[in-house]
Backbone as numpy.savetxt, mean C-alpha at the origin, in Angstrom:
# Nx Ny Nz CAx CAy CAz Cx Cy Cz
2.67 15.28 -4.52 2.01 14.17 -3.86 0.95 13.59 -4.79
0.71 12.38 -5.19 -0.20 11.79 -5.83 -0.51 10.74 -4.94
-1.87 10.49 -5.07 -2.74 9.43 -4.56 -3.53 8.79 -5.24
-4.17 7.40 -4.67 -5.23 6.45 -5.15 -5.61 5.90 -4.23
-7.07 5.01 -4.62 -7.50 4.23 -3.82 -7.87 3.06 -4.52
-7.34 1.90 -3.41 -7.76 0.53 -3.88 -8.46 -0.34 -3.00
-9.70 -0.76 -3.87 -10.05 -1.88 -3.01 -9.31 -3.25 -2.55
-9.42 -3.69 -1.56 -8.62 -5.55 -1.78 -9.02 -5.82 -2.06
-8.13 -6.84 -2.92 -8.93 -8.45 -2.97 -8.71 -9.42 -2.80
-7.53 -9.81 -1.94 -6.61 -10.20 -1.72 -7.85 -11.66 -0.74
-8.33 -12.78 -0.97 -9.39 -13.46 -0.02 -8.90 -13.11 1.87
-7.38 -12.96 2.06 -7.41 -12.56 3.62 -7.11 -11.38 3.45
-7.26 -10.60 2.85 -6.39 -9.21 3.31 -4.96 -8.31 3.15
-4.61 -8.01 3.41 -3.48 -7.30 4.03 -2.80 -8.16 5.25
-2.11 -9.89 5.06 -1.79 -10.20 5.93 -0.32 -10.52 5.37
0.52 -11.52 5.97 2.03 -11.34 6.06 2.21 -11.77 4.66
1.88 -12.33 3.93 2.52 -12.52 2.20 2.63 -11.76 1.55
1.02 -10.98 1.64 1.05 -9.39 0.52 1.85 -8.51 1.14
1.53 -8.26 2.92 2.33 -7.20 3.07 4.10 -7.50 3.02
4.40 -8.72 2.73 5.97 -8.40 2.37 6.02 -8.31 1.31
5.22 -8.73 0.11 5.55 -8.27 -0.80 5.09 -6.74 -1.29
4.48 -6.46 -0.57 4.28 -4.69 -0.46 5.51 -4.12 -0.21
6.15 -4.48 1.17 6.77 -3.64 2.01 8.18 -4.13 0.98
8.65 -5.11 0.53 9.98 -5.43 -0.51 9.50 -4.36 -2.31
8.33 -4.38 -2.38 8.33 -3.69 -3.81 8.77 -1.73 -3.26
7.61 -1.71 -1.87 8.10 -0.25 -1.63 9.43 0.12 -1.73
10.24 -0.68 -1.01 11.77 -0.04 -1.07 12.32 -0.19 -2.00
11.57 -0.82 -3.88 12.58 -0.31 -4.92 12.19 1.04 -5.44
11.35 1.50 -4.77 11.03 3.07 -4.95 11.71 4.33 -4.03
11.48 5.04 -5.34 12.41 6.04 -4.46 11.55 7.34 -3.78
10.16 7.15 -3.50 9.39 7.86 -2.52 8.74 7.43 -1.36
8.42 7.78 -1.07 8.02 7.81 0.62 6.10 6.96 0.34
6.00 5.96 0.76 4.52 5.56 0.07 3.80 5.15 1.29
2.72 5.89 1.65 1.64 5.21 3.29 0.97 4.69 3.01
0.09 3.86 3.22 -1.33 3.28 3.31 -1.93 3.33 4.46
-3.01 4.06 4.25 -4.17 4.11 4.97 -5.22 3.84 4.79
-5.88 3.24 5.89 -7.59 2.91 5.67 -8.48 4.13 5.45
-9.67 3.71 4.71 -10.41 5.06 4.18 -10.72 5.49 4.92
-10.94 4.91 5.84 -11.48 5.62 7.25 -10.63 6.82 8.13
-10.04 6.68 7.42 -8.20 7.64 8.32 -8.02 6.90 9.73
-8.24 6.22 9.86 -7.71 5.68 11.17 -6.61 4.72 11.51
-5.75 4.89 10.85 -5.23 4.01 10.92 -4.15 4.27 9.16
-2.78 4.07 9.45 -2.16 4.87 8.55 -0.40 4.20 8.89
0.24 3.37 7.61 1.81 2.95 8.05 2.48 3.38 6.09
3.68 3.22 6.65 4.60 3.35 5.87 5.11 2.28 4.83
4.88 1.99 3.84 4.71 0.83 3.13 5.96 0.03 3.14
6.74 0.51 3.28 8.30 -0.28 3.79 7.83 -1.04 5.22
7.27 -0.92 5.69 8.16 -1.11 7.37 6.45 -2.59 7.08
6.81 -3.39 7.42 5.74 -5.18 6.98 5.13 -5.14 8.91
5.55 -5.07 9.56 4.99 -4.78 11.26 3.88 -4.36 10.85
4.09 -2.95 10.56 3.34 -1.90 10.69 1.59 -2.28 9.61
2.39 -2.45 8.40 1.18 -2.84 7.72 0.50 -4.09 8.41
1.07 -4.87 8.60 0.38 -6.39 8.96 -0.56 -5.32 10.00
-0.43 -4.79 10.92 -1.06 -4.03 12.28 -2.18 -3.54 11.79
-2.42 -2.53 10.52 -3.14 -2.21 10.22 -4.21 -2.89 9.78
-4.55 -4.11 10.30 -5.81 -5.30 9.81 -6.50 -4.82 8.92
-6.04 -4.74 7.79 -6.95 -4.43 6.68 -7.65 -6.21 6.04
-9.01 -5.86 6.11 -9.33 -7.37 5.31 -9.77 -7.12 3.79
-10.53 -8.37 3.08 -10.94 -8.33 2.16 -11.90 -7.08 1.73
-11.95 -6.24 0.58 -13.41 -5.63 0.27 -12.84 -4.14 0.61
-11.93 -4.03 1.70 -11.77 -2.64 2.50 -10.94 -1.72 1.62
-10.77 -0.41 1.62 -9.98 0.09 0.79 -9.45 1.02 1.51
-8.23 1.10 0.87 -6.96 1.79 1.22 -6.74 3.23 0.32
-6.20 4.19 0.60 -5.65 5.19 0.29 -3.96 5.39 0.15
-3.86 5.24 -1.14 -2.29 5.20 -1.40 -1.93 6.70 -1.37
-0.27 7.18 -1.11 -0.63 8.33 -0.57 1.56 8.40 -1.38
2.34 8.83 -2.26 3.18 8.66 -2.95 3.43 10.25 -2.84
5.08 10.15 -1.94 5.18 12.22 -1.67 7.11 11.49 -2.10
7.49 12.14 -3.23 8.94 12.36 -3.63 9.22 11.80 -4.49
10.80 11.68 -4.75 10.89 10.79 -6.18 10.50 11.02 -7.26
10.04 10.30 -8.06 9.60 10.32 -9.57 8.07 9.71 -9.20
7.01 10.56 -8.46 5.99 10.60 -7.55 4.52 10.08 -9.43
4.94 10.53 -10.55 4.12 9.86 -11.96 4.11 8.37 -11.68
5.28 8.08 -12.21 6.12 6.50 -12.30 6.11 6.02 -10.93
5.93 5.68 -9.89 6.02 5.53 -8.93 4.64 5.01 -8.07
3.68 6.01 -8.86 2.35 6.28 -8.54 1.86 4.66 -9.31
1.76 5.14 -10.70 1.41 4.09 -11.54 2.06 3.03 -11.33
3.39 2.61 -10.82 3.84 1.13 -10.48 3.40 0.78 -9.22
3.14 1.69 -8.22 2.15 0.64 -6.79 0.85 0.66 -7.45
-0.03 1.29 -8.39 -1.09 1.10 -8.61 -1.45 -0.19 -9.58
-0.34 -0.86 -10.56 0.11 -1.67 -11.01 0.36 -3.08 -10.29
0.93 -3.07 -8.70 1.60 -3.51 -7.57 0.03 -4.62 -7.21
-0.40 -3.18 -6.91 -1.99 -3.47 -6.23 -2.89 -4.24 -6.87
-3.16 -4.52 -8.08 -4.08 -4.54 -8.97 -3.44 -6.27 -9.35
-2.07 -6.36 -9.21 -1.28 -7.69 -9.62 -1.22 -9.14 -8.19
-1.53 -8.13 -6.75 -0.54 -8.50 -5.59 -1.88 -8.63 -4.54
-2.62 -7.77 -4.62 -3.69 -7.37 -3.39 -5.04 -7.27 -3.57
């Protein structure tokens, strides 16, 4: 399991543009990837775009990337890559 945390910066957030392009980059990976708010309250599956949009994440807030299977190195470093390009 490898993890990170990112701040947004996205000016709205975590709303329907980033999170499809979240939830379309997750599924060229071949592990299992969550995001959660730092707060733990609140926690989806980076594939599934519902779920994230739900999680109202706004500007400034940070997330906990959370990467369990697969090629979990490479995988790690390309959503952290994702994030830094997208959010």
């Amino acid at each position: 399991m490898k993890q990170f945390t990112y701040t947004i910066t996205d000016p709205v957030g975590i709303h329907a543009r980033p999170a499809g392009l979240l939830a379309k980059f997750a599924k060229t990976l071949d592990s299992t990837i969550t995001i959660a708010k730092a707060d733990g309250s609140k926690s989806a599956e980076a594939r599934k775009l519902m779920a994230l949009m739900g999680l109202g994440i706004k500007t400034g807030e940070t997330v906990t990337v959370t990467i369990e299977g697969g090629n979990e190195e490479a995988n790690a470093a390309a959503m952290e890559e994702f994030c830094k390009e997208n959010m």
